[in-house]
Every structure is written in structure tokens, then in C-alpha cells.
MDAnalysis code that builds the backbone (N, CA, C; Angstrom):
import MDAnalysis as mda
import numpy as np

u = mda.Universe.empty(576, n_residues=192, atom_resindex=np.repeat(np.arange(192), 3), trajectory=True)
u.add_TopologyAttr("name", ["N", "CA", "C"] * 192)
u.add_TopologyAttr("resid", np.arange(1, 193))
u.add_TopologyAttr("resname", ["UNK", "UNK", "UNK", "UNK", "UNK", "UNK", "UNK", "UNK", "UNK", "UNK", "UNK", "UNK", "UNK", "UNK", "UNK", "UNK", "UNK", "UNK", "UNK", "UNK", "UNK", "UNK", "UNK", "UNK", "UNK", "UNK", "UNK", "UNK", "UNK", "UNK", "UNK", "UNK", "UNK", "UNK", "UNK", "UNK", "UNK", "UNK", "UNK", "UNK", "UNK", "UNK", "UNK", "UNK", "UNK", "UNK", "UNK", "UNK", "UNK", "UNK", "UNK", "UNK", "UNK", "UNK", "UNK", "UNK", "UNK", "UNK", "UNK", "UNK", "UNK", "UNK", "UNK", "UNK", "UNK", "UNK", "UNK", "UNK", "UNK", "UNK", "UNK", "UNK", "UNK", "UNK", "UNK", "UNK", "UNK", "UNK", "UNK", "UNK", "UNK", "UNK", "UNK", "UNK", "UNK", "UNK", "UNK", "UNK", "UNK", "UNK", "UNK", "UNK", "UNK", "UNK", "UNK", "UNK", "UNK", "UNK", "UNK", "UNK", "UNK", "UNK", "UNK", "UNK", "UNK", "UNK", "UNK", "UNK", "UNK", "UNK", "UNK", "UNK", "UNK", "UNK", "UNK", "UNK", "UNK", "UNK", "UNK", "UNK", "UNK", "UNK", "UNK", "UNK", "UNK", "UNK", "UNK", "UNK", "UNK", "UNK", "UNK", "UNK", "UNK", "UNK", "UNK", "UNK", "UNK", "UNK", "UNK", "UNK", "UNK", "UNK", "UNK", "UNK", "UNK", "UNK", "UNK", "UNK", "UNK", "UNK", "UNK", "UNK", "UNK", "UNK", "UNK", "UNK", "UNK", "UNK", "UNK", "UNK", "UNK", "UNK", "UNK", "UNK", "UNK", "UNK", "UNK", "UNK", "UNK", "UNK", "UNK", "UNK", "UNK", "UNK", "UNK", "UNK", "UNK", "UNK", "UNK", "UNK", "UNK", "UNK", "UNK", "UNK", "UNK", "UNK", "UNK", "UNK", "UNK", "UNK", "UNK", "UNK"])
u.atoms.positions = np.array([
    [-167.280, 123.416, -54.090],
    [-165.968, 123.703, -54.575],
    [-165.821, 123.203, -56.006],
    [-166.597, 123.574, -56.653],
    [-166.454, 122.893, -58.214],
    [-165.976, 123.763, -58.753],
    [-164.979, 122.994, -60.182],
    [-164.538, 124.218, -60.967],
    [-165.396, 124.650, -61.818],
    [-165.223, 125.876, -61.442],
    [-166.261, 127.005, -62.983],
    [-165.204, 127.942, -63.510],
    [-165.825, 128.250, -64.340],
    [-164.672, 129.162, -65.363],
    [-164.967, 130.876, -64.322],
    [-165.452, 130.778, -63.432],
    [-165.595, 131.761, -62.987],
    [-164.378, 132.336, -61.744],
    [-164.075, 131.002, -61.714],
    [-162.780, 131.058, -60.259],
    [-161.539, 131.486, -60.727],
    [-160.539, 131.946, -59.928],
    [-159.745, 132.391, -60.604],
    [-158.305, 130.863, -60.409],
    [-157.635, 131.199, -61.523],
    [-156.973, 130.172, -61.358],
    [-156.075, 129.789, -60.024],
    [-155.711, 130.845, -59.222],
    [-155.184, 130.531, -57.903],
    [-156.099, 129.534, -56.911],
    [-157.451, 129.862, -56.996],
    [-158.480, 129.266, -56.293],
    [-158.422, 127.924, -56.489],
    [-158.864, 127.609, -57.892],
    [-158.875, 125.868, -58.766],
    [-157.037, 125.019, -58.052],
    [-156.263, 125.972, -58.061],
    [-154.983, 125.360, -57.660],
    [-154.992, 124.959, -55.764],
    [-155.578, 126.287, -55.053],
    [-155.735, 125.971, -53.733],
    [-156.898, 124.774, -53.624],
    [-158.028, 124.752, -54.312],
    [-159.218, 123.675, -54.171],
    [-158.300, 122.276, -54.379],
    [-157.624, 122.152, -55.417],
    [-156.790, 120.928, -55.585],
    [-156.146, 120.393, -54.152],
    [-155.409, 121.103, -54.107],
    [-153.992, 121.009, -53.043],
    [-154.823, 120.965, -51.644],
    [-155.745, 121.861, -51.196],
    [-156.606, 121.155, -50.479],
    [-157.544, 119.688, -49.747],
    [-158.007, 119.346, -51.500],
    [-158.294, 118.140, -51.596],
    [-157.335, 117.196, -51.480],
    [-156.242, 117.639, -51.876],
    [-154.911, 116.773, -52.039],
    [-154.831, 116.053, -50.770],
    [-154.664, 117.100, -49.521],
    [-154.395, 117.051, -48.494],
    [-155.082, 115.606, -47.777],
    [-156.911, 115.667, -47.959],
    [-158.063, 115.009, -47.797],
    [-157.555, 113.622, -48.215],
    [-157.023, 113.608, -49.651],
    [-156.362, 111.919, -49.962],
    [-155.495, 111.363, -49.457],
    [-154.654, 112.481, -48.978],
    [-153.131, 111.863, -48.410],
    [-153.459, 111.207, -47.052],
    [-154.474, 111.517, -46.147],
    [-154.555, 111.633, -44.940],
    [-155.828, 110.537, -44.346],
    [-155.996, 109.576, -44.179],
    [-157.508, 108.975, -44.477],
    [-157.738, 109.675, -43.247],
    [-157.010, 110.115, -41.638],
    [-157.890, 111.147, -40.477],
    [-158.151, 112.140, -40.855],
    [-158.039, 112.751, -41.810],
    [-158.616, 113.817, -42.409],
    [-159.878, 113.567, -43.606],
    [-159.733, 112.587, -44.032],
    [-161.004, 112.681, -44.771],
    [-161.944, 111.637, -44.101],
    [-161.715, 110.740, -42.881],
    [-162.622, 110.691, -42.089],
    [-163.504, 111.274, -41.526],
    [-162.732, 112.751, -40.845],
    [-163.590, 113.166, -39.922],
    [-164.227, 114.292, -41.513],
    [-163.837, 114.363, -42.282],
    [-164.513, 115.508, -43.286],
    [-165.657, 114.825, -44.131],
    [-165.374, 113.143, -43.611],
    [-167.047, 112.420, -44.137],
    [-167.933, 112.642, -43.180],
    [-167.491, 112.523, -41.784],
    [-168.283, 112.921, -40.733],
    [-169.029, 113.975, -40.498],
    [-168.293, 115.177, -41.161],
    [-169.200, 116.410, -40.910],
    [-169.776, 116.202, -42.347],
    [-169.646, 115.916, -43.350],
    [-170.637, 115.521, -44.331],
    [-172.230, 115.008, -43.807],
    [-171.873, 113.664, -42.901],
    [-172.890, 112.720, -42.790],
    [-173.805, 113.850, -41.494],
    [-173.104, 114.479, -40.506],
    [-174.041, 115.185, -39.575],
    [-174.063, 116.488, -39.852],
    [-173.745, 116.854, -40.919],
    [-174.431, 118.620, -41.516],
    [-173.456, 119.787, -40.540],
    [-173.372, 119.190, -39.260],
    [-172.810, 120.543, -38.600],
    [-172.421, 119.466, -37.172],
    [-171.622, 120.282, -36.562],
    [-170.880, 119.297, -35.278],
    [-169.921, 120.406, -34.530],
    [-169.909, 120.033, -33.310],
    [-168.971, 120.752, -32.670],
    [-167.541, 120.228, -32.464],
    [-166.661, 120.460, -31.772],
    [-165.139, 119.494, -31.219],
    [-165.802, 118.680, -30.843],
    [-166.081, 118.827, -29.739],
    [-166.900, 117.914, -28.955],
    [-167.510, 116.716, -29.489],
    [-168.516, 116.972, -30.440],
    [-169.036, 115.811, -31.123],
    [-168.171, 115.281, -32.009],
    [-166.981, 115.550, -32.337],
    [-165.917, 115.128, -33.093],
    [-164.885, 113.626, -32.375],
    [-164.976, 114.317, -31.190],
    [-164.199, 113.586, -29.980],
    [-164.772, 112.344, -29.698],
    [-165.905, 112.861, -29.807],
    [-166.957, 111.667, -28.563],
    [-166.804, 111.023, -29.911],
    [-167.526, 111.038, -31.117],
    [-168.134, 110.091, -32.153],
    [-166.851, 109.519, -32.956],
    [-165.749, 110.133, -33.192],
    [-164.733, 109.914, -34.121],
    [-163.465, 108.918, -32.902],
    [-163.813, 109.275, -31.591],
    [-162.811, 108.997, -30.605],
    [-161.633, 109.590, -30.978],
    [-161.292, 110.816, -30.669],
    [-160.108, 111.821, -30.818],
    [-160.128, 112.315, -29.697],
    [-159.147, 112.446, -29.186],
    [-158.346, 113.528, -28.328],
    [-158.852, 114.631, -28.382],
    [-158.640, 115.634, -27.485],
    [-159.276, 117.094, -27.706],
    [-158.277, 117.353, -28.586],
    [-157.201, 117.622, -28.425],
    [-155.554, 118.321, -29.486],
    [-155.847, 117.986, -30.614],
    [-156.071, 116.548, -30.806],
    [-156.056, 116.127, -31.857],
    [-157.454, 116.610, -33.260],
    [-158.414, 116.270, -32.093],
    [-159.822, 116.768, -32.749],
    [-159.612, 118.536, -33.400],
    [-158.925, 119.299, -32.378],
    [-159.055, 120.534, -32.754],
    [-158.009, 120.912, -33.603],
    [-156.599, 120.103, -33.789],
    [-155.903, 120.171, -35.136],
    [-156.371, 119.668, -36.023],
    [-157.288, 118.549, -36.233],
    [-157.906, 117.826, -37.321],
    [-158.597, 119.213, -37.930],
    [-159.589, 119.725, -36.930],
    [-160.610, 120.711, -37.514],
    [-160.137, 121.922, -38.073],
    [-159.184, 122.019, -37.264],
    [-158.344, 123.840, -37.636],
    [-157.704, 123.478, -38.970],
    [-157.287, 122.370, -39.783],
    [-156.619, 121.511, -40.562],
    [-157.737, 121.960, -41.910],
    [-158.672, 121.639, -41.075],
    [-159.870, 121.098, -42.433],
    [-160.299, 122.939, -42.627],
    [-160.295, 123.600, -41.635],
    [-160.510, 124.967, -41.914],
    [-160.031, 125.613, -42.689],
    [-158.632, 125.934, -42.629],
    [-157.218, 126.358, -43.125],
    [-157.322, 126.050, -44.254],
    [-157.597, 124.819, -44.716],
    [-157.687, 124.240, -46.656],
    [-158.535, 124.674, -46.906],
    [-159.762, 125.102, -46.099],
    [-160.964, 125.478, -46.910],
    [-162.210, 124.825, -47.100],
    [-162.414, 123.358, -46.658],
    [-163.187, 122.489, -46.820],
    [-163.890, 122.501, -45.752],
    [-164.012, 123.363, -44.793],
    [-164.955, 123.007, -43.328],
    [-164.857, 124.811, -42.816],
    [-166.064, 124.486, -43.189],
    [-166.789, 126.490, -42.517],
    [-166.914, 126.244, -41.048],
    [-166.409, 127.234, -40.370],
    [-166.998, 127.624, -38.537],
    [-168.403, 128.193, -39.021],
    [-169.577, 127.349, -38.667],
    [-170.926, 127.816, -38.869],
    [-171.982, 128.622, -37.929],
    [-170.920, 128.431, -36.582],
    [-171.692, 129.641, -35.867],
    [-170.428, 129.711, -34.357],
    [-169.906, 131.141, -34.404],
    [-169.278, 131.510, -33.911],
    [-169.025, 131.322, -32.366],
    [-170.455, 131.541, -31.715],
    [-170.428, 131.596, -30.138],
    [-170.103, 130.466, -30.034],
    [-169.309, 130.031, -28.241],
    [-169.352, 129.024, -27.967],
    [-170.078, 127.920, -27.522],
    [-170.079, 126.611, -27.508],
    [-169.401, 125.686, -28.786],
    [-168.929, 126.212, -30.387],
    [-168.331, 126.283, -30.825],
    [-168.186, 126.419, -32.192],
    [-168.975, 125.465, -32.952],
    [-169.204, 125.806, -34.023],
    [-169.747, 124.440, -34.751],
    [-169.316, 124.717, -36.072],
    [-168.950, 123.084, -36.861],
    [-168.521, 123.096, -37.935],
    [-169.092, 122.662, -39.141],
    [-169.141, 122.771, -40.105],
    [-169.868, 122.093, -41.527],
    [-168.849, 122.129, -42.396],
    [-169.042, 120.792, -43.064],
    [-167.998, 120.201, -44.207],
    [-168.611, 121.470, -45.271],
    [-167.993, 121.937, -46.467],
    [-168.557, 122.331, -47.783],
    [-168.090, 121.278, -48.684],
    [-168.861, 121.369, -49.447],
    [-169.512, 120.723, -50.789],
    [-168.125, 120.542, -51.530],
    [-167.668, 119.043, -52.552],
    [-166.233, 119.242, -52.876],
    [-166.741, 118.117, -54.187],
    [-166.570, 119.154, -55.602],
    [-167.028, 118.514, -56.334],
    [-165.962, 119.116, -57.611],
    [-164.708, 118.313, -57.450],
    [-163.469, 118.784, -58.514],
    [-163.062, 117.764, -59.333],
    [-163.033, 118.135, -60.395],
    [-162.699, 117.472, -61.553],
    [-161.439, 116.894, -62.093],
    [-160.159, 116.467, -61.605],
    [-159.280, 116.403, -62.252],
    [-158.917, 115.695, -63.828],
    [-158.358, 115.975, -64.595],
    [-158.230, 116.127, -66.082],
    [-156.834, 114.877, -66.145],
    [-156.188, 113.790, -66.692],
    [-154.936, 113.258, -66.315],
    [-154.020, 114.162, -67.301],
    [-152.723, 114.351, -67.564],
    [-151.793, 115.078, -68.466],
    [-152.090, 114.803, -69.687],
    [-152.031, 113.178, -69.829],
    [-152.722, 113.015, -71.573],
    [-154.093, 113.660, -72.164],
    [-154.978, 113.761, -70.973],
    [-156.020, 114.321, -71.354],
    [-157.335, 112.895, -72.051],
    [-156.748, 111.793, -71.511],
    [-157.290, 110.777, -71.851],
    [-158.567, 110.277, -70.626],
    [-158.079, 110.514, -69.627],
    [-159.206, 110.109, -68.154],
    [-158.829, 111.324, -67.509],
    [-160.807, 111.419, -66.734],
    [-161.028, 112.379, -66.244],
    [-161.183, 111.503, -65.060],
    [-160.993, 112.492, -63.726],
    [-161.381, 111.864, -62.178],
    [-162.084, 112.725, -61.503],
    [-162.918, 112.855, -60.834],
    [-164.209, 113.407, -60.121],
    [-163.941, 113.243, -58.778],
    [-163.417, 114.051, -57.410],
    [-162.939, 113.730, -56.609],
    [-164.809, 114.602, -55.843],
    [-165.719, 113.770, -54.931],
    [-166.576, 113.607, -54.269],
    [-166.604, 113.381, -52.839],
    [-167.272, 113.798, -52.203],
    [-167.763, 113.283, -50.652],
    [-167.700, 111.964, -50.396],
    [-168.379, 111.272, -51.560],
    [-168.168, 109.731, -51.568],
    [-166.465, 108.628, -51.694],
    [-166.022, 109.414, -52.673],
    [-164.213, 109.127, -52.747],
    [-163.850, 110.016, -51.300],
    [-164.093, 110.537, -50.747],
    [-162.816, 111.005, -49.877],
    [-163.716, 110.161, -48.339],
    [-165.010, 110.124, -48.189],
    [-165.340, 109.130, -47.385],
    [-164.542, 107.339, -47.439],
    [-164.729, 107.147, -48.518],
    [-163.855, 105.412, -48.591],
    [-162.482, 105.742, -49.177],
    [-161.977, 107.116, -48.971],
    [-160.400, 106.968, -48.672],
    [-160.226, 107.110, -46.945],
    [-161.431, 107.605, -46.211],
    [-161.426, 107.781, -44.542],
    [-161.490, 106.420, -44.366],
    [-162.150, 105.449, -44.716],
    [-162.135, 104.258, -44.356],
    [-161.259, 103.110, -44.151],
    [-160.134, 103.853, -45.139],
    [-159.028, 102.723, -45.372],
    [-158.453, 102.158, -44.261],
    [-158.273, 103.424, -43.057],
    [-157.514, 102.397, -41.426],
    [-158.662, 101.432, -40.906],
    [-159.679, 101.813, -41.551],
    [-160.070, 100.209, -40.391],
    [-161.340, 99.568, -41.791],
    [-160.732, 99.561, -43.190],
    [-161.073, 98.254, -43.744],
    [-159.943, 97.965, -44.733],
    [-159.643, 96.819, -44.046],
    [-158.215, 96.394, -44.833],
    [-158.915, 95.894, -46.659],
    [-159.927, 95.783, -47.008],
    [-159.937, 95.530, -48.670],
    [-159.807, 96.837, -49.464],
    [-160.150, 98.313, -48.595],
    [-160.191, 99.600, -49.143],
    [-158.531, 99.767, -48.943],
    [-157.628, 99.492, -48.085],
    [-156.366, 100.208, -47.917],
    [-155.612, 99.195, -48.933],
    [-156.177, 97.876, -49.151],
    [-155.155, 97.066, -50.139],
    [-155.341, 97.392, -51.097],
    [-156.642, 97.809, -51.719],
    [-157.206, 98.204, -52.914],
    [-156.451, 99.427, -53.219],
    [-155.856, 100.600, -52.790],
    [-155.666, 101.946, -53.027],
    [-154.226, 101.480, -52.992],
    [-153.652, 100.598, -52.299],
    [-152.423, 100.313, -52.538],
    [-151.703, 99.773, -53.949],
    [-152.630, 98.766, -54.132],
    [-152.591, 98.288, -55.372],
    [-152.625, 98.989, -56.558],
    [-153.869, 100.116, -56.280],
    [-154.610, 100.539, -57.580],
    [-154.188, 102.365, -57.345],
    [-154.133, 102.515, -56.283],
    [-153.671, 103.863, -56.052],
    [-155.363, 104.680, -55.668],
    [-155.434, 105.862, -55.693],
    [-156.599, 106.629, -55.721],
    [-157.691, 106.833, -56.531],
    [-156.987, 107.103, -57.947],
    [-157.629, 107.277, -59.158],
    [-158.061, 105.715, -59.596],
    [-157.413, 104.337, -59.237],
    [-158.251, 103.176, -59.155],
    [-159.640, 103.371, -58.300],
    [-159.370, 103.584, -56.475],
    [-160.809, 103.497, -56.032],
    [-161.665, 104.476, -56.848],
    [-161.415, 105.482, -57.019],
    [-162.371, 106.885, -57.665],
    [-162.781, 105.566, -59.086],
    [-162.289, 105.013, -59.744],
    [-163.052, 104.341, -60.551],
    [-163.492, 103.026, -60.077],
    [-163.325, 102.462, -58.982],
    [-163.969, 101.000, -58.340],
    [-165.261, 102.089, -57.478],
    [-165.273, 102.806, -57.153],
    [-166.433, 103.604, -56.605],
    [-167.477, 103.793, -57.853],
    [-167.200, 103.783, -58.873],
    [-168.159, 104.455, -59.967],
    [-168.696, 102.676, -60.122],
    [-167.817, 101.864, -60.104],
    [-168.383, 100.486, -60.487],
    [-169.052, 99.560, -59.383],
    [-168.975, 100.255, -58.502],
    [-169.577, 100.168, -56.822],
    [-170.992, 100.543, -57.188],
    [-171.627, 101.663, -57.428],
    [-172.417, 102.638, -58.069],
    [-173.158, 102.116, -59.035],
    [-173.193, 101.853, -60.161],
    [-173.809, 101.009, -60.607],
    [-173.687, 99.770, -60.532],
    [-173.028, 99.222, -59.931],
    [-173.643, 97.560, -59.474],
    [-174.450, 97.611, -58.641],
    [-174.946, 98.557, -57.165],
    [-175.958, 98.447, -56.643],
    [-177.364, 99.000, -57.091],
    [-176.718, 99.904, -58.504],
    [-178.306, 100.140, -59.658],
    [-178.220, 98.752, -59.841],
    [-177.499, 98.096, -60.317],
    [-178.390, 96.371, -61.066],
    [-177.856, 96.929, -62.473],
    [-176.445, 97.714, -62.960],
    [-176.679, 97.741, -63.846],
    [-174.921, 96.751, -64.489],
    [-174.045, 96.765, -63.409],
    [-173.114, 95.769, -63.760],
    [-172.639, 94.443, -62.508],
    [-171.917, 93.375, -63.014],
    [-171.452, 92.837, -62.330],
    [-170.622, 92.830, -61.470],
    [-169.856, 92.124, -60.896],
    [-168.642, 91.819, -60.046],
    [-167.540, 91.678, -61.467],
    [-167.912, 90.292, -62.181],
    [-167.075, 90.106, -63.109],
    [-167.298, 90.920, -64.711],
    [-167.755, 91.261, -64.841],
    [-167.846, 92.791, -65.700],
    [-166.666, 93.629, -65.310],
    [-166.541, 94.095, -64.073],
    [-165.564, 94.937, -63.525],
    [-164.412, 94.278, -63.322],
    [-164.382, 93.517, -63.329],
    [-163.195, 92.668, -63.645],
    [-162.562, 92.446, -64.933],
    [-163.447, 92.206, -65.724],
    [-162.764, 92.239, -66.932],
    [-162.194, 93.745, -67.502],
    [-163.163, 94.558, -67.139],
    [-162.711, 95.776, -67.538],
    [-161.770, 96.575, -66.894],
    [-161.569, 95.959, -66.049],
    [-160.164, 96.400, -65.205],
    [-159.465, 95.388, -64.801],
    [-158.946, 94.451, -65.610],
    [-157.939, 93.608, -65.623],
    [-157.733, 93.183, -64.080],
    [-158.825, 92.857, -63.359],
    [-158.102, 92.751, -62.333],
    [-159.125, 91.400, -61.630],
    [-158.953, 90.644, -60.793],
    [-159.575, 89.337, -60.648],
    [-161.024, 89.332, -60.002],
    [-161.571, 88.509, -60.414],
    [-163.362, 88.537, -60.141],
    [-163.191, 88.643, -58.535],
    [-162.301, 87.863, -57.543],
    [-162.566, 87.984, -56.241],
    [-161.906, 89.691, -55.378],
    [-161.062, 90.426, -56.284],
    [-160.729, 91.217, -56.147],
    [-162.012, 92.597, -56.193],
    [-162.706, 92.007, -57.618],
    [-163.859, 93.340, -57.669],
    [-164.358, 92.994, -56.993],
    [-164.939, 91.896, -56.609],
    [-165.831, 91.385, -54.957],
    [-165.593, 92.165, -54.064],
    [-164.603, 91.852, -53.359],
    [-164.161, 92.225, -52.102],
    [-164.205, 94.001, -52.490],
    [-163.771, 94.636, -53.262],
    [-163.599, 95.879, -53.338],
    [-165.240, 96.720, -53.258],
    [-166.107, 96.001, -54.261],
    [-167.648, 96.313, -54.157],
    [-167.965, 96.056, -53.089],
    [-167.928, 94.897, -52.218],
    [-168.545, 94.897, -51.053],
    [-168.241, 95.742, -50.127],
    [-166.771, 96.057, -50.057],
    [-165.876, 96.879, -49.097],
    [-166.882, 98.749, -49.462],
    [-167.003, 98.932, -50.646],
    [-167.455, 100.256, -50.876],
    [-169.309, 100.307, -50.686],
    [-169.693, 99.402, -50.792],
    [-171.156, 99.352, -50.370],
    [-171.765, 100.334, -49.646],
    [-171.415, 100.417, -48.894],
    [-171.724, 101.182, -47.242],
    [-171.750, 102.712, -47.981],
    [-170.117, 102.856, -48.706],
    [-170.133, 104.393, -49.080],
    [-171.423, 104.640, -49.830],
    [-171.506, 103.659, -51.038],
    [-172.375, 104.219, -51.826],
    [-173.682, 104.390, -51.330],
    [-174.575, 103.692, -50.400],
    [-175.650, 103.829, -49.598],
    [-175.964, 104.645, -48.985],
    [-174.498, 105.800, -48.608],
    [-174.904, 106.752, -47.756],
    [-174.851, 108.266, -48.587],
    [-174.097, 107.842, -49.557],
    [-173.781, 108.823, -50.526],
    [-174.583, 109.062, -52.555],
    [-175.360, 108.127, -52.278],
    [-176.626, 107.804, -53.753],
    [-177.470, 107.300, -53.696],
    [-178.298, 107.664, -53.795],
    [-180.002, 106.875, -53.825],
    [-179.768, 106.175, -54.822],
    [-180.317, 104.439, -54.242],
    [-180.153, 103.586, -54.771],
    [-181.625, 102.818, -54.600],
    [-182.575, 102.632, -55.546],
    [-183.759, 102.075, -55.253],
    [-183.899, 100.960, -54.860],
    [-184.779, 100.726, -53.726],
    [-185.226, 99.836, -52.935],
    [-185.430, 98.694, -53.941],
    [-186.099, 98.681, -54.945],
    [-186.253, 97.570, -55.903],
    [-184.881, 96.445, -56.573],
    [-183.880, 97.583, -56.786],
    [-183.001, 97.450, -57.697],
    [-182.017, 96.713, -56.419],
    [-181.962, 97.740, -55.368],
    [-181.174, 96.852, -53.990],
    [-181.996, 95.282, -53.873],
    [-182.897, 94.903, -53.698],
    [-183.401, 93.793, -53.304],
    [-182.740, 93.137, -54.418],
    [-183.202, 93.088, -55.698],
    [-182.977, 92.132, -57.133],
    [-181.443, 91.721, -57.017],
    [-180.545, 92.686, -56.915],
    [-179.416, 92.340, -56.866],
    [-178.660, 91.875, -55.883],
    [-179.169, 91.738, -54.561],
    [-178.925, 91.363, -53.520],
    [-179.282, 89.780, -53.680],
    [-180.609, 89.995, -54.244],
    [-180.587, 88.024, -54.826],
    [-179.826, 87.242, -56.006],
    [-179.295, 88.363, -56.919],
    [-178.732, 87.456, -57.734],
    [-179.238, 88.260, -58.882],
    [-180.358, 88.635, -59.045],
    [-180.778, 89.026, -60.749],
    [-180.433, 90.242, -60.753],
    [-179.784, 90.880, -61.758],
    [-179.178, 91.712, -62.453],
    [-180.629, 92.896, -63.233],
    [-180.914, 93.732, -63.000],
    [-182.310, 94.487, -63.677],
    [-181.420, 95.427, -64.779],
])
């Protein structure tokens, strides 16, 4: 779902408002990390793995259909579903910061009901904060910044970028190759 100059502008407006939906909702961009992480899934495997209700599982999915973000990938029954690809750019009004809304941001906005440093963090900082504590998540497990680096550069307290990096860890591991080398070094302390 990326913008290209090829879409027509109704499309770029539905892809938004779509995604929109994905932020507002962390059960919705839970289960839309889920079909990310297993490629394809039925209700069923929605239920069992996510613990949903049948009603619930099959409004979640009909939800994620309807916006556009989750293809029915093969018709007969079971149905089965697959997340599509969601790679949109938003621009701010000044035209000063850009935001990159990813699989990875809408996964650790799913996370927020059950990790309280991601739901305080988005509270605090709003969305467009995590979308940039995710990028500083990201390269700190390259080895290429600190805890307190990100702190300074976002005015905000060394135990705060802590807790927020550690809290996003998980996303970034499942969502960027991060070399085995660079994970060890910084896991001890040295910075590469």
C-alpha cells in the first residue's frame, strides 16, 4: 500500500483512513501484526492464538477486509486470510517531519493493552512519538545509538528512552534484521 504517483488520489485518501483505523484500535492492529507474523490464517487460528471470540474474531477480520489491509486468500472453506503490505508515508502540514507508518509501528501500537511502557509512551508522546522511538529502537539494536542519545534528542528522560527501547525490542527483532554481532556487543555494553 505505498504511495506512488500512480494511485489515484481517492485511493492514497482511503489507504490513510484505513491505516487510521489500525492506530486508533490497538485489537485491530494486533491481530493485523498477527497475520503479518503467520503469512496467512484462518478465523479459527485467529481465535485460538489471539484468544477472541468467534463474533469477535470474524468482525475483527471482516473490519480488516473492508479497509483493505487483509486479502481473503483462498475462498473455499476455511477461509484464509493475509495481511497486505502497508508502507505510507505521511507528510506533517508544515511539511517539516515526515512519518512512515509500517508493519512494525502498527505491531507496537497492537501491543499497547498488554505493555503498559508502550500505552504510557503513546500517551505521552502520541503516535508520531512511538513511529519515531521505533526508528531509535532500530538503530540502537544496530549499535549505532544510545539510550541517552535518544534522550537528549528528544527531550525526554534517559529512564524514559530505556523503558521505551526495551518495551519496543521484541518489535524490532521480528520486524529487521539485526546482526547477530551487533545484538551481542550491545547487549554487553559496547556500542559498534
Amino acid at each position: 500500500m505505498s504511495r506512488t504517483s500512480n494511485r489515484a488520489d481517492g485511493d492514497i485518501v482511503q489507504d490513510f483512513l484505513s491505516v487510521a483505523d489500525l492506530l486508533e484500535e490497538p485489537q485491530l492492529a494486533k491481530l493485523y501484526a498477527y497475520l503479518v507474523r503467520e503469512e496467512e490464517a484462518t478465523v479459527r487460528d485467529v481465535m485460538d492464538d489471539l484468544d477472541l471470540a468467534q463474533g469477535t474474531a470474524y468482525s475483527y477480520v471482516n473490519r480488516l477486509v473492508d479497509a483493505g489491509v487483509v486479502d481473503v486468500t483462498d475462498d473455499e472453506q476455511p477461509r484464509r486470510y493475509a495481511a497486505r503490505e502497508i508502507d505510507l508515508t505521511v507528510t506533517t502540514a508544515a511539511g517539516d517531519r515526515e512519518y512512515t507508518i509500517t508493519p512494525a509501528l502498527i505491531d507496537a501500537v497492537g501491543r499497547r493493552e498488554t505493555d503498559a511502557d508502550i500505552d504510557t509512551y503513546i500517551d505521552r508522546h502520541g503516535i508520531a512519538g512511538l513511529a519515531t522511538a521505533l526508528t531509535y529502537a532500530v538503530a540502537r539494536e544496530r549499535g549505532e545509538v544510545t539510550h541517552r542519545l535518544m534522550a537528549e534528542d528528544l527531550d525526554i528522560s534517559p529512564l524514559a528512552a530505556e523503558l521505551i527501547l526495551q518495551a519496543l525490542r521484541p518489535v524490532v527483532h521480528e520486524h529487521y534484521e539485526i546482526s547477530e554481532d551487533v545484538r551481542h556487543d550491545t547487549e554487553e555494553g559496547v556500542n559498534v
